[in-house]
C-alpha positions in Angstrom: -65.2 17.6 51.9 -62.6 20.2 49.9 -60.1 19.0 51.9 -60.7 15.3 50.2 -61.4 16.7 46.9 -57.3 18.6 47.2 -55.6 15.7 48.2 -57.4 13.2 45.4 -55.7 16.1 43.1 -52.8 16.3 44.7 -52.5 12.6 44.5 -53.1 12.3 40.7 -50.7 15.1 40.2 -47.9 13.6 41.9 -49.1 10.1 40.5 -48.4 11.9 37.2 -45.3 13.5 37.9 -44.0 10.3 39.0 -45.1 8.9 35.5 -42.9 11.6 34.0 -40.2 10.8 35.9 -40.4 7.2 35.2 -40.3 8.4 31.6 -37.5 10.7 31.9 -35.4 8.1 33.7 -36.0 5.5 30.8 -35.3 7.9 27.9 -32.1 8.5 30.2 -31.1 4.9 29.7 -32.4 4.9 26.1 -29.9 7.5 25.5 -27.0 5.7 27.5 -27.1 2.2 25.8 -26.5 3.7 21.9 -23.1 4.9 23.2 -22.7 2.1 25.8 -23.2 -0.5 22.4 -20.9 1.4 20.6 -18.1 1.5 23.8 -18.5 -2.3 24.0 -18.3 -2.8 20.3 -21.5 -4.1 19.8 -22.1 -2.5 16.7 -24.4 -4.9 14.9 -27.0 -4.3 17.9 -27.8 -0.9 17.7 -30.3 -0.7 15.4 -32.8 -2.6 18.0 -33.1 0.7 20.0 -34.7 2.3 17.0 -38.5 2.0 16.0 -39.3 0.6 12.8 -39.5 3.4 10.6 -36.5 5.4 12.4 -34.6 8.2 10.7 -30.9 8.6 11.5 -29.2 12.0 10.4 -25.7 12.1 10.8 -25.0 14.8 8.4 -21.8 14.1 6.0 -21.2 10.8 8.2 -24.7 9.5 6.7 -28.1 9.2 6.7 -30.4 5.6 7.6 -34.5 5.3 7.6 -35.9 2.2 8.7 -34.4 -0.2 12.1 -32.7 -2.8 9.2 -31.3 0.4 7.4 -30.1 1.7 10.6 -28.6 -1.5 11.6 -26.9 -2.3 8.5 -25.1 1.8 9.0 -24.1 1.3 12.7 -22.6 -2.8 12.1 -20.8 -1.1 8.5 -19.0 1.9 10.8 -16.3 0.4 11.8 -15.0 -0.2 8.5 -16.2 3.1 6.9 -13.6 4.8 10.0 -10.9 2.7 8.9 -11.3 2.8 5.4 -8.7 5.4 5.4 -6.2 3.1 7.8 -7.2 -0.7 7.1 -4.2 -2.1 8.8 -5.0 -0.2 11.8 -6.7 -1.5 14.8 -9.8 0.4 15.9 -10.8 2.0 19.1 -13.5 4.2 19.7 -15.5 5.1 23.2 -18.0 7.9 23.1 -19.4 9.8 26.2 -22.8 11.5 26.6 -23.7 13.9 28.7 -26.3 17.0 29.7 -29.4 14.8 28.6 -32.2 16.7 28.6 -35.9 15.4 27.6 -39.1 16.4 27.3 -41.9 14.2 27.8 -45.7 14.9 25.7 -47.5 11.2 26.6 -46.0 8.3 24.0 -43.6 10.8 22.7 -40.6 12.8 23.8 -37.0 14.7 22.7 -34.3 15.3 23.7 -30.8 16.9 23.1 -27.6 15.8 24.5 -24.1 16.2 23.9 -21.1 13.7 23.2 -17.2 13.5 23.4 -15.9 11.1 21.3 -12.6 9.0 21.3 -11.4 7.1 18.2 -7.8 5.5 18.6 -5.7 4.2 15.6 -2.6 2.1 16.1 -0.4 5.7 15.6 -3.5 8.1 15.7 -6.5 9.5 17.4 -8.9 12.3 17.4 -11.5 13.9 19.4 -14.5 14.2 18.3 -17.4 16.3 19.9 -21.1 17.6 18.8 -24.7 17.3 20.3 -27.1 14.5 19.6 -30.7 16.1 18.7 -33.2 13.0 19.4 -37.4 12.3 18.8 -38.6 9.2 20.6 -41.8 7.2 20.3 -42.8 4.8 23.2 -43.8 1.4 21.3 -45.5 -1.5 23.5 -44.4 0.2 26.0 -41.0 0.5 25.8 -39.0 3.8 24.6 -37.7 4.1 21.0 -35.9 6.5 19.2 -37.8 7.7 15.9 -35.2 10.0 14.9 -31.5 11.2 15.6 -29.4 14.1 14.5 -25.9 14.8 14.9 -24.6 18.0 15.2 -20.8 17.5 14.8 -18.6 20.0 16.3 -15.4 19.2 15.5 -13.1 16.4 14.7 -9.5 17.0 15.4 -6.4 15.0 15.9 -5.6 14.8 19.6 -1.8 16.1 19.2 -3.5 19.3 18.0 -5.8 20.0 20.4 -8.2 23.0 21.0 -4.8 25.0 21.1 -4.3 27.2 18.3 -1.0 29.8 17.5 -1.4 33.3 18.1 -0.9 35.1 15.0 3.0 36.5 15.4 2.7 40.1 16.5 3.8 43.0 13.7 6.9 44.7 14.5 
């Protein structure tokens, strides 16, 4: 009977591997609907991806514990961008990408990394940095319990990565 004994193993071990993946594949989408919220301008619904007693760390951009803090930062950033151009109509898309998790039962992280559009009437910039995330599964369903930005730069766009080489010394 070894031979029954290796494949009842080898079923629970793919069983779990498949639970993993299931996992992986949530915390995927998890990660995809912030930015897909913020693209669509949905501001105000954010904070629902968040547990309860969430922590959002975005550095000098600010700081949010709790789902009704986070909620009240995320529907209050479209104004805090334009607070500096209040006549100006306000675009912004933001693309993730390289998301990578790692699953330990009802909790995982994970790290990704963002590109960022933000359109003015006469301006825009491009914005990049990495997203450092802790979530919690919750009844069942995938939370985050804590995000950090890690802002790379935020540069006009008719700058660019380009930069002038120092003039040479004669």
């Amino acid at each position: 009977m070894p031979e029954q004994t290796d494949l009842a193993e080898l079923v629970k071990s793919l069983a779990e591997r498949v639970h993993t993946l299931e996992d992986v594949r949530e915390l995927t989408r998890l990660r995809a609907e912030l930015p897909r919220r913020v693209n669509d301008g949905r501001w105000e619904r954010v904070g629902e991806l968040f547990s309860p007693d969430a922590r959002l760390d975005y550095q000098h951009l600010g700081q949010a514990t709790g789902r009704p803090a986070i909620q009240e930062y995320f529907a209050s950033l479209p104004g805090l961008i334009q607070q500096d151009h209040p006549e100006s109509a306000l675009l912004v898309k933001q693309f993730t990408h390289g998301h990578e998790v790692e699953v330990a039962g009802d909790r995982a992280t994970g790290v990704s990394f963002f590109e960022e559009r933000v359109v003015f009437d006469h301006e825009s910039a491009m914005v990049a940095g990495k997203f450092t995330d802790t979530y919690v599964r919750e009844n069942g369903r995938w939370l985050f319990e804590r995000v950090e930005l890690d802002l790379y730069w935020v540069l006009p766009h008719h700058e660019g990565l380009v930069r002038t080489a120092p003039a040479e010394k004669v």
